[in-house]
Structure formats: C-alpha cells, structure tokens
C-alpha positions in Angstrom: -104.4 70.6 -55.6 -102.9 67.6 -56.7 -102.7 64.4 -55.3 -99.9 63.0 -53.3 -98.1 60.0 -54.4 -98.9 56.9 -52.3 -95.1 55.7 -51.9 -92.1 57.3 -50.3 -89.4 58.8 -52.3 -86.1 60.3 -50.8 -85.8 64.1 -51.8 -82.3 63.0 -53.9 -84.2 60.5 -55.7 -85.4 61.6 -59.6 -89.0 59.7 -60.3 -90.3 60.3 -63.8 -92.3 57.0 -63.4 -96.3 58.3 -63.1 -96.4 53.8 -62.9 -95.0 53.5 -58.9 -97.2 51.1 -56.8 -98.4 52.7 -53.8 -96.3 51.7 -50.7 -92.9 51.8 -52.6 -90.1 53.3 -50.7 -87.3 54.7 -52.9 -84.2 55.2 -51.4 -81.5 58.2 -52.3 -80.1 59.4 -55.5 -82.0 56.6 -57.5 -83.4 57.3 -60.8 -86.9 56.0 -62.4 -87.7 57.2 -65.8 -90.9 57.7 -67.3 -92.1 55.0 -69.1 -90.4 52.8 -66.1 -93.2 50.6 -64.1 -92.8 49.8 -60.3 -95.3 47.6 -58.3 -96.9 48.0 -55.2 -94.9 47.7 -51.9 -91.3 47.8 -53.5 -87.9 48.7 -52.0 -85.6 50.5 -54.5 -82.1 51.0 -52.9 -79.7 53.9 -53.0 -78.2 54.8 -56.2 -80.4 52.6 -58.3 -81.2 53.6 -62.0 -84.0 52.0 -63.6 -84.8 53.1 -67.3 -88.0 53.5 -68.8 -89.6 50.2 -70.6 -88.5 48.3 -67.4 -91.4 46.5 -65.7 -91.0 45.5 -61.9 -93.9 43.3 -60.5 -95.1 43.8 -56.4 -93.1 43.3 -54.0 -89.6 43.2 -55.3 -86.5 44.0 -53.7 -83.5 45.9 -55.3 -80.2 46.9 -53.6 -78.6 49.5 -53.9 -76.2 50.3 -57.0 -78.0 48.0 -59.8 -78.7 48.7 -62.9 -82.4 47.7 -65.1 -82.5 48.6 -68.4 -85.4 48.7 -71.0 -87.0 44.9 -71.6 -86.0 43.8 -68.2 -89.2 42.4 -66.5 -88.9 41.5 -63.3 -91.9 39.2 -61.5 -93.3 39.7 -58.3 -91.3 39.0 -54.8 -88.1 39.1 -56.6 -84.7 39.7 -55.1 -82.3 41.6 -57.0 -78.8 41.6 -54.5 -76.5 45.0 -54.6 -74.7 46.3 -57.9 -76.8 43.6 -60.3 -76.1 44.8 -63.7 -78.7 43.6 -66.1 -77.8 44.1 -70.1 -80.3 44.6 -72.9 -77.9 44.9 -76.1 -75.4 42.0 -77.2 -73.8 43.8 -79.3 -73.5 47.7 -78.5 -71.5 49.5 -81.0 -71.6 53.4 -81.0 -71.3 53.6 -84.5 -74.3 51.7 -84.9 -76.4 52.2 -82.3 -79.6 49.9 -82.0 -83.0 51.1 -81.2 -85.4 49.7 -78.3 -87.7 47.3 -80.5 -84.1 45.7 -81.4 -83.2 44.8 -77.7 -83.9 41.6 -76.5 -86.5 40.9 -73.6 -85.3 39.4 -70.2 -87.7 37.9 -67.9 -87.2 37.2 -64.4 -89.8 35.0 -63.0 -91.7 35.6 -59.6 -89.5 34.6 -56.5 -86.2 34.6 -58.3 -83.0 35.4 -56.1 -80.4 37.2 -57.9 -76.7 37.3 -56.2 -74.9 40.4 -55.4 -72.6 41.8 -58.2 -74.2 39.1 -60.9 -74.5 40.1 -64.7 -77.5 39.3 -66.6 -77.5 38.8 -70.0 -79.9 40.3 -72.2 -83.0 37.9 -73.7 -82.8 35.2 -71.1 -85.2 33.9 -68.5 -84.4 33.3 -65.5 -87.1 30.9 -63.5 -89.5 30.9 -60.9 -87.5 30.5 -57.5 -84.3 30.0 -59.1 -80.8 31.3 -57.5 -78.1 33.1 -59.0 -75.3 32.9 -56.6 -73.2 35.9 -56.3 -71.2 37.3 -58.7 -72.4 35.5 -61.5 -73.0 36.0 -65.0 -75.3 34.5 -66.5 -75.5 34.1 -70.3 -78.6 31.3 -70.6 -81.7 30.9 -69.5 -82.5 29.1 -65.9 -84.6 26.7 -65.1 -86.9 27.2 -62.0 -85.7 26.3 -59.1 -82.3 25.8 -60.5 -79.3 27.3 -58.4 -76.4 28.5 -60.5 -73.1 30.4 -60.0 -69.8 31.1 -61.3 -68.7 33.1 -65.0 -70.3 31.9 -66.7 -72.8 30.5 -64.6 -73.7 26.7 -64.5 -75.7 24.9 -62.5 -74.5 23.7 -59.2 -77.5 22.1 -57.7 -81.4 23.1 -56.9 -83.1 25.6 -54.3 -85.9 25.6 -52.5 -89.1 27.8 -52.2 -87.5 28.7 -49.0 -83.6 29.2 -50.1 -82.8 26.1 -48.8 -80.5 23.6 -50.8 -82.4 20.5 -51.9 -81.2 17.0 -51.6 -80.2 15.0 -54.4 -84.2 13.9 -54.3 -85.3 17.2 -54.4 -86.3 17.4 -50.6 -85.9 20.3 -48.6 -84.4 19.6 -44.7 -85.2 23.4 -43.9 -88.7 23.8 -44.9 -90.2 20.1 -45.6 -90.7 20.8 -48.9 -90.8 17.8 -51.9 -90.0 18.7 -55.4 -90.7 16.7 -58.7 -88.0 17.5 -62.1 -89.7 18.6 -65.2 -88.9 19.8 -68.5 -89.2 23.6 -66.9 -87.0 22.4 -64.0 -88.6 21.9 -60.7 -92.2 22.0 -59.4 -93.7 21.7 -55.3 -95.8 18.4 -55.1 
C-alpha cells in the first residue's frame, strides 16, 4: 500500500511535486509540477501555480493567485502577498522561444516580504528581510533589509526584522532592534 503524503492538499489542487515538505497545506485549484520543490510546513493559497525548477525553502507563505516560475528560489519564512507575478525570461518572443538553462535565476532571501500584486523581475535578488511594498515592480536587486515600492521600485527607507520602519539610525521603536549599514545593506548588532 502506498504511503500517505505527510501535508494536506485540497482535492482541486494538481500536485506533481514528489518534493512537498511534510506539514504543507495546499489550498484549491493550485498547481505544483513535478520537478517543483516545497518545504516543510508551507501554506500554498488558492489558485497558485508553481512550475517545476522552482525551489521554496520551509516555512513560506504564498497567497493566493501568484505565479513562480522555473529559477525562482525562494528562502525560508518568506512572504509572498496575493497575485505576485514572478518572471523568468526578459525577453519572451514566441518565435524564438528560449530554453530553461537560458532563464535567469531569481533569489529571494530568507525572511523577505513581498507586497501584494508586485512583479519580479527575473535574475534579481532580493535580500534577507527586505520589503517590497505593494504593487511593486521590481527590476534590481535589493539589499537586505531594504524597503522599496513604486514602478519601478526604489528604495524608500529600511525595515526591520520585525516589519517595523527603522529610524534614520537604523533603530527599531517596535521591536528594540539596532541595525549597522554595510555593503549588503543592513545587519542586527
């Protein structure tokens, strides 16, 4: 007899994946394809398609409606906001389609918040605890901790661990939290 899957999965939902974490809940009419990788204790939304070649670390949240392609790879505790639309071609022409291994990588980096309805641009990285607002699209990489928001996104200021805004010296009035700049963008002393 075989073995039950140690995750929940709506009975609209189609799940190739044989790579979901065990404690995932999948949500309806969302679609994993094989090749796709999901960590442990997940929470896919309704109506999300991920495509195989994705990579999702533990713990990550995704609303419902968004979209992850092939070489999007997303770190743990991640926050991916309703109908985010990551890319993974620059240039898509259907006269001259590209293949896979020509697609450019994007990175998310653990504790990353992305905003509702933000597109993300295909081979950037977007930091450890940084914030896209909502709606934004971003077309460069982003520096951790950095918040940004707008089309196309700049920076508009820094975010905590926590969420919280930081002060113009890089102290958090929510959480307590001190920050120091480097060449990365912001790290906890």
């Amino acid at each position: 007899m075989p073995e039950l899957p140690d995750y929940t999965v709506d009975p609209t939902a189609l799940v190739d994946s044989s790579q979901v974490g065990s404690g995932t809940v999948i949500w309806e009419f969302v679609r994993i394809m094989e090749g796709a990788v999901i960590g442990k204790d997940c929470k896919i939304g309704g109506s999300c398609f991920i495509e195989s070649g994705a990579t999702l670390g533990d713990r990550v949240i995704v609303k419902n409606g968004s979209l992850i392609w092939h070489g999007v790879n997303i770190g743990d505790d991640v926050f991916v906001g309703p109908n985010v639309v990551f890319t993974n071609d620059l240039a898509p022409r259907v006269k001259f389609l590209t293949q896979a291994d020509e697609w450019l990588e994007t990175r998310v980096e653990a504790g990353a918040t992305i905003g509702a309805q933000s597109t993300i641009l295909s081979g950037i990285t977007i930091g450890h605890n940084a914030m896209i607002g909502a709606g934004a699209v971003v077309t460069g990489d982003v520096q951790d901790h950095a918040l940004v928001y707008g089309n196309p996104a700049t920076q508009a200021g820094w975010s905590c661990t926590c969420g919280g805004r930081l002060s113009d010296t890089y102290d958090c009035s929510q959480c307590g939290r001190t920050f120091q700049l480097t060449s990365k963008g912001l790290v906890d002393v």
